[in-house]
N, CA, C and O of each residue as an XYZ file, in Angstrom:
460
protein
N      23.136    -42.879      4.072
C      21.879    -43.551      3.852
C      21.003    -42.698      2.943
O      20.909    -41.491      3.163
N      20.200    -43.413      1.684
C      19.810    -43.011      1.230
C      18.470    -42.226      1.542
O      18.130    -42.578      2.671
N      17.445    -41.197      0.963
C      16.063    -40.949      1.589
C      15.092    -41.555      0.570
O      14.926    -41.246     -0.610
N      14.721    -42.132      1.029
C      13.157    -43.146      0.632
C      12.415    -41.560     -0.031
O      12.547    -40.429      0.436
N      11.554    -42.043     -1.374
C      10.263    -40.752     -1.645
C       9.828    -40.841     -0.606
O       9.737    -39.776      0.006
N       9.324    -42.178      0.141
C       7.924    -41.785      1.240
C       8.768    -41.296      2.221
O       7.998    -40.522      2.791
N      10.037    -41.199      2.932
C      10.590    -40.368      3.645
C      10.810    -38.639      3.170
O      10.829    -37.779      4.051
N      10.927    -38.367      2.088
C      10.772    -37.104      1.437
C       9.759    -36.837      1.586
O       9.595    -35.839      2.289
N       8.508    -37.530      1.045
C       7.045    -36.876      1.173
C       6.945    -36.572      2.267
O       6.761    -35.355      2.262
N       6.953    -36.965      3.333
C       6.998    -36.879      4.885
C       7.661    -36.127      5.236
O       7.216    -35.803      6.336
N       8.431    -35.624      5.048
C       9.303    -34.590      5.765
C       9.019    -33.252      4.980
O       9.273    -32.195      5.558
N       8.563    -33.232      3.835
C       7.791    -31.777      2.740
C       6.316    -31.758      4.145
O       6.047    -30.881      4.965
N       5.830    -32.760      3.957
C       4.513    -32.361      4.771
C       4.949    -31.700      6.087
O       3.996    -31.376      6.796
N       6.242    -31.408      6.609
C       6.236    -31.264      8.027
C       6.938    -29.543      7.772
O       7.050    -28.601      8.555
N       7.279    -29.689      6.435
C       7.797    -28.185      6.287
C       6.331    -27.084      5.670
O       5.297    -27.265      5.028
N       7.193    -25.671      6.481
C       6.534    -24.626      5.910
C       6.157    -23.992      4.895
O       7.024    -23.254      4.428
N       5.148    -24.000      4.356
C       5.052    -22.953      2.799
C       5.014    -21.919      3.294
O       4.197    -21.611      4.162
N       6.083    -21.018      2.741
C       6.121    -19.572      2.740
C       5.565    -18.586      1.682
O       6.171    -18.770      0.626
N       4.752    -17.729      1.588
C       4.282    -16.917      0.740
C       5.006    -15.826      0.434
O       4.861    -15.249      1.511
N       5.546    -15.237     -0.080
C       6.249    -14.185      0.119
C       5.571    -13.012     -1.501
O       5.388    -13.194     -2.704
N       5.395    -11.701     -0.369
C       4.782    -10.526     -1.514
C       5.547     -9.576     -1.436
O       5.738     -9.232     -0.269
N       6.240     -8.816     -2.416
C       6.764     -7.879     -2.413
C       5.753     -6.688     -3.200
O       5.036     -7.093     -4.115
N       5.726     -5.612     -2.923
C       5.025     -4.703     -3.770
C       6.448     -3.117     -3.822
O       7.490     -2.861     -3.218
N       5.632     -2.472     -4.895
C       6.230     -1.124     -5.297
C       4.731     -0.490     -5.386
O       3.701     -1.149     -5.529
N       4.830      1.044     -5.262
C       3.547      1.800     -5.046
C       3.751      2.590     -6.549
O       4.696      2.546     -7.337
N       2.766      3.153     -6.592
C       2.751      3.871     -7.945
C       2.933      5.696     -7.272
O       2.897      6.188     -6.144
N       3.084      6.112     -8.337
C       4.091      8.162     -7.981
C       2.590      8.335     -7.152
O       1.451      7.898     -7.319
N       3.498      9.526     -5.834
C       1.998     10.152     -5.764
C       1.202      9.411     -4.285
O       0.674     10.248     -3.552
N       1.101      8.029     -3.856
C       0.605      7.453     -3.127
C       1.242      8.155     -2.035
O       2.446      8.175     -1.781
N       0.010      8.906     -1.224
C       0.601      9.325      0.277
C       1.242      8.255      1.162
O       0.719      7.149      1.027
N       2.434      8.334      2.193
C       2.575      7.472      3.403
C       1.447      7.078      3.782
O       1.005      5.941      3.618
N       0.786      8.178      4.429
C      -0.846      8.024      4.826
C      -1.246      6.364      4.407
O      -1.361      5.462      5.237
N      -1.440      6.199      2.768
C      -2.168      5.166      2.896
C      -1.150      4.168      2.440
O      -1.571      3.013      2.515
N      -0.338      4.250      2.141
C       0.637      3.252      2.510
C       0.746      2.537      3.837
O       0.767      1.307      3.900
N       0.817      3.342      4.920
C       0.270      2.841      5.953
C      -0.722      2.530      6.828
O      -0.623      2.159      7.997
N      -1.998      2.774      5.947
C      -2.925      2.021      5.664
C      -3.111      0.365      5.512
O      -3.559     -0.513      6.249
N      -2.538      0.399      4.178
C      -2.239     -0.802      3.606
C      -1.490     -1.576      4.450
O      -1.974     -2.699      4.591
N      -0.089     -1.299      5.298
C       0.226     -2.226      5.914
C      -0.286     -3.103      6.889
O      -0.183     -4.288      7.209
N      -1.252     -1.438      7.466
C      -1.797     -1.804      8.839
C      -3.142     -2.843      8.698
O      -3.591     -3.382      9.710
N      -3.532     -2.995      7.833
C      -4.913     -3.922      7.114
C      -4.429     -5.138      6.641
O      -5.249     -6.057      6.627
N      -3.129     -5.408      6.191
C      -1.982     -6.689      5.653
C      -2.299     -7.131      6.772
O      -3.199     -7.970      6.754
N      -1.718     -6.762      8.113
C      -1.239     -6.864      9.573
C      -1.901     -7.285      9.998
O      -1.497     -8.088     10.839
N      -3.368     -7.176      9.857
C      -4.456     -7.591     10.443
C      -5.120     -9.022     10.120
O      -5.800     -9.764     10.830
N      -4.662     -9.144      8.751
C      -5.170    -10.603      8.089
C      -5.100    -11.715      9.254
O      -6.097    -12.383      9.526
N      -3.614    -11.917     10.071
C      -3.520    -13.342     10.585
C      -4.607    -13.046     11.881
O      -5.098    -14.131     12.192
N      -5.130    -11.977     12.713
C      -6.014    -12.360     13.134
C      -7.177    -12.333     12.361
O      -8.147    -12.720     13.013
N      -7.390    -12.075     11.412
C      -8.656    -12.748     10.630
C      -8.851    -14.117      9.704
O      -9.947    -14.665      9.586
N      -7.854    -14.507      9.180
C      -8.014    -15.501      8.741
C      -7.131    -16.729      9.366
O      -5.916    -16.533      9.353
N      -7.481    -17.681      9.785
C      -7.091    -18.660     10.810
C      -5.978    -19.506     10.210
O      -5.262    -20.057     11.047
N      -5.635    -19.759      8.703
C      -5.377    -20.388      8.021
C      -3.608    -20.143      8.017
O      -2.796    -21.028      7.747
N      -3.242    -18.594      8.417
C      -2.186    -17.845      8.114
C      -1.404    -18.621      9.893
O      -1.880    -18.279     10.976
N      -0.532    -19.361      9.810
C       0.286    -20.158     10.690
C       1.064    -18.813     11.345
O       0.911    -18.384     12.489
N       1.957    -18.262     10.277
C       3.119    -17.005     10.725
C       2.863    -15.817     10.280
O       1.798    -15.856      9.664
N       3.478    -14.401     10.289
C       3.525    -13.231      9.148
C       4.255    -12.219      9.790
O       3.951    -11.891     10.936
N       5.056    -11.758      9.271
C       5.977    -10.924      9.373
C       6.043    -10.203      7.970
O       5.700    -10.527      6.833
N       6.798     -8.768      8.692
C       6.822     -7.666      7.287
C       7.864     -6.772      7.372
O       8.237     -6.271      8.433
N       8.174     -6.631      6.682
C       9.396     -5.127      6.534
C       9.662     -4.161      5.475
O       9.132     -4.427      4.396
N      10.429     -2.997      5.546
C      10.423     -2.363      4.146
C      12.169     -2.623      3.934
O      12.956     -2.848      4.853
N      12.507     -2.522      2.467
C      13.806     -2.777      1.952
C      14.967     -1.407      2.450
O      14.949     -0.192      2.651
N      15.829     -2.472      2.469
C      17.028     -1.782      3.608
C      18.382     -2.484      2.933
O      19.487     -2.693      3.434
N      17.870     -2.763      1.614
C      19.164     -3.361      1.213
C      20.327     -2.151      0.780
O      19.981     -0.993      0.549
N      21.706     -2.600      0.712
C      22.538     -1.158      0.076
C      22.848     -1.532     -1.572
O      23.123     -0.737     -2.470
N      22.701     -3.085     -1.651
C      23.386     -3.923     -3.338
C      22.017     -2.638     -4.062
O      22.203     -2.850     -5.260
N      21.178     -1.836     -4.025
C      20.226     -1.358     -5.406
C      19.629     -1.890     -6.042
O      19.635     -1.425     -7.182
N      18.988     -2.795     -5.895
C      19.058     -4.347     -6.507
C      17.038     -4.506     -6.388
O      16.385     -5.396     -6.931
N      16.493     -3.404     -5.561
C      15.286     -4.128     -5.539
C      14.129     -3.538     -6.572
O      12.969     -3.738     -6.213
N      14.271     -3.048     -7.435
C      13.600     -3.051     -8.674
C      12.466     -1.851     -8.019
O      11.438     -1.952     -8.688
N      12.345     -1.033     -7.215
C      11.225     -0.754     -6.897
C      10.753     -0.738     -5.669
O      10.471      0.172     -4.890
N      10.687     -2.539     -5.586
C       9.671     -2.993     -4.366
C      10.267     -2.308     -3.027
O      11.456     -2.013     -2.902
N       9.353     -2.114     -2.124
C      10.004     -1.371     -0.892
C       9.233     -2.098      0.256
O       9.481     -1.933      1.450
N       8.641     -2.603     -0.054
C       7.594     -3.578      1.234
C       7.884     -5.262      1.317
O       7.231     -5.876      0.474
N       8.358     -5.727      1.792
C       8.015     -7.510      1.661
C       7.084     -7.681      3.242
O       7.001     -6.996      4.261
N       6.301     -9.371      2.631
C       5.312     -9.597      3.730
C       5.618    -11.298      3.513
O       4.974    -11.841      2.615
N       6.131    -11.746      3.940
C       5.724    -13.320      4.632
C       5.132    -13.441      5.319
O       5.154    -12.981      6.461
N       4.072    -14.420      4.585
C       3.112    -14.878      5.425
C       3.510    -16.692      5.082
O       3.881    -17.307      4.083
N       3.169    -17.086      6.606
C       3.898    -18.709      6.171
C       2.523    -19.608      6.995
O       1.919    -19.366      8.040
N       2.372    -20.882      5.826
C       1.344    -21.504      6.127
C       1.657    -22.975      6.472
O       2.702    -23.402      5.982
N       0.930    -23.830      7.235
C       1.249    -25.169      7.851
C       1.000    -26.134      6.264
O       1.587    -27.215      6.318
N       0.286    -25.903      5.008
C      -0.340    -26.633      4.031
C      -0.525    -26.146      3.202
O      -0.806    -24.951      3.293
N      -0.476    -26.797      1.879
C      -0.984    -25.929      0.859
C      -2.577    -25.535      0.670
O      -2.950    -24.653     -0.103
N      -3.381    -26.257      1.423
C      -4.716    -26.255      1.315
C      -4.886    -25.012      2.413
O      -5.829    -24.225      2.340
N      -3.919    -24.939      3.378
C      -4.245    -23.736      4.313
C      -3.765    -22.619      3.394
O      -4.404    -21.571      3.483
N      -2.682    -22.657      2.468
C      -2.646    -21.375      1.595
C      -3.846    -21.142      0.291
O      -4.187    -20.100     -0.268
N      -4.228    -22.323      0.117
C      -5.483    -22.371     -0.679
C      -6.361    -21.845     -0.435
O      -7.003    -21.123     -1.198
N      -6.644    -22.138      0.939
C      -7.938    -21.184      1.991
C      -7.726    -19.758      1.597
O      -8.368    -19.150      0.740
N      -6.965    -19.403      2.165
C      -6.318    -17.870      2.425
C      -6.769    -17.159      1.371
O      -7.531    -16.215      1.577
N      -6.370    -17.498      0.073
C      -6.332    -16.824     -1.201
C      -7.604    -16.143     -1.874
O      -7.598    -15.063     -2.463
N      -8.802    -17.065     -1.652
C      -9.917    -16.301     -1.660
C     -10.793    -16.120     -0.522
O     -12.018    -16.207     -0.610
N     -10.175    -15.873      0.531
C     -10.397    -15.251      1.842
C     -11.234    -14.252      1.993
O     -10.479    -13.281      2.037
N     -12.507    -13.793      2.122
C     -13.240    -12.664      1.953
C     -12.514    -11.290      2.396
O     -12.806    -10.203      1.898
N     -11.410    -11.496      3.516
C     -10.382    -10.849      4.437
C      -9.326    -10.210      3.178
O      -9.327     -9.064      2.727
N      -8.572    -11.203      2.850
C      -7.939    -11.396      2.019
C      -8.148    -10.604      0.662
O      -7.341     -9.790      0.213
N      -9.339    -10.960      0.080
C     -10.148    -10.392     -0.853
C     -10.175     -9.126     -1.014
O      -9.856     -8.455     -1.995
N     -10.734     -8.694      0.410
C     -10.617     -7.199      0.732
C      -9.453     -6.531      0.677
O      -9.691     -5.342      0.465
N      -8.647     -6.686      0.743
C      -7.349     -6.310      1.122
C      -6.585     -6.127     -0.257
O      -5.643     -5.342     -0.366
N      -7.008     -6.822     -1.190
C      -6.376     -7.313     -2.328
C      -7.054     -6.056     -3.263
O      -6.576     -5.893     -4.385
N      -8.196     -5.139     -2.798
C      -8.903     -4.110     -3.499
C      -8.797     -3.087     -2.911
O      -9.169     -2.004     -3.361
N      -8.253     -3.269     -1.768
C      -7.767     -1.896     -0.979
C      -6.550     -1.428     -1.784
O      -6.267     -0.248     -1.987
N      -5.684     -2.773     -2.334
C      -4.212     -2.047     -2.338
C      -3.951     -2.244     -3.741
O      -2.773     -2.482     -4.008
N      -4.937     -2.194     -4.909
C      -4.896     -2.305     -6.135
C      -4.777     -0.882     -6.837
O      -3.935     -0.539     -7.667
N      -5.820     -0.140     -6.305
C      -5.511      1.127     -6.826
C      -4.371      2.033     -6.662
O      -4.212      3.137     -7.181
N      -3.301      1.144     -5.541
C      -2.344      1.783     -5.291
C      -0.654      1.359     -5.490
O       0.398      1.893     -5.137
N      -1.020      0.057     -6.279
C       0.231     -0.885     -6.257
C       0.425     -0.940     -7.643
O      -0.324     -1.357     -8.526
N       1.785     -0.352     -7.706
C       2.626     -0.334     -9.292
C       2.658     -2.086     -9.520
O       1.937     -2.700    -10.306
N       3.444     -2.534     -8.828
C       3.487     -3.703     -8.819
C       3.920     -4.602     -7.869
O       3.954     -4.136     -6.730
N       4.355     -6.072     -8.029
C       3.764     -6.516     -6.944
C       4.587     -8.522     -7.315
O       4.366     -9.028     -8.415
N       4.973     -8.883     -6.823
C       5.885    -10.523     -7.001
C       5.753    -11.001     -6.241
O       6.399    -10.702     -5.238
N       4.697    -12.209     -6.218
C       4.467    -13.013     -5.178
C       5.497    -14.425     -5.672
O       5.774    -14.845     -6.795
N       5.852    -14.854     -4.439
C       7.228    -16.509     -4.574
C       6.531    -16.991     -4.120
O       6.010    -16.096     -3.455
N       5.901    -18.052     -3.870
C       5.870    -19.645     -2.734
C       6.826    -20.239     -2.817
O       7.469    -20.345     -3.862
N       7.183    -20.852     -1.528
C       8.176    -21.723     -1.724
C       7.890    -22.804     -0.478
O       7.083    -22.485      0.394
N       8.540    -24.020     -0.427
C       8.247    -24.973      1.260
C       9.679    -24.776      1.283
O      10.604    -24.863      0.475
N       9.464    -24.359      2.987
C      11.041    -23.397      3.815
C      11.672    -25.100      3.664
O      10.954    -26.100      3.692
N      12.885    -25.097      3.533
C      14.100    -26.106      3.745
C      15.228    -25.620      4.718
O      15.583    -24.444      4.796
N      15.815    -26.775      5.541
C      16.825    -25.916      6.451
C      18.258    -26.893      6.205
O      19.318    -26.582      6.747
């Protein structure tokens, strides 16, 4: 059986947008505030209401493959208007100037989770 658009649209609305950030630090950045930074990431979903999930880890891959980045953070939202919220989040905001002076770089994905 085929899926109808309005059965597609409907079933996108029921899936997750996932945010996903990877960062790399620039030479020199103590642990210290590296773990800083995480611990202030960490804190967002109780501050901003908008953030559904969030989970974090550092890279543990063996392929060599990650360019750098050593941190990923999913954060996963019920809407795009709830990731809309988020983005200029005063919380958010903050956070985004905490970890500027310290982030080489940085690849944010969205995507809506499919199973």
């Amino acid at each position: 059986m085929k899926a109808t658009a309005a059965s597609q649209s409907e079933r996108m609305e029921r899936n997750l947008l996932r945010h996903v950030v990877l960062f790399s630090w620039k030479a020199g950045v103590p642990q210290e505030k590296i773990d800083e930074i995480v611990s202030v990431f960490c804190q967002l979903p109780e501050r901003i209401g908008e953030i559904h999930d969030f989970e974090w880890g550092t890279d543990v891959s063996v392929e060599g493959v990650a360019r750098g980045m050593s941190h990923c953070f999913l954060v996963t939202f019920n809407s795009a208007q709830d990731r809309d919220a988020y983005l200029p989040h005063p919380a958010h905001e903050e956070f985004v100037r905490l970890i500027q002076p310290c982030m080489e770089d940085v690849l944010v994905f969205d995507y809506w989770q499919r199973s």
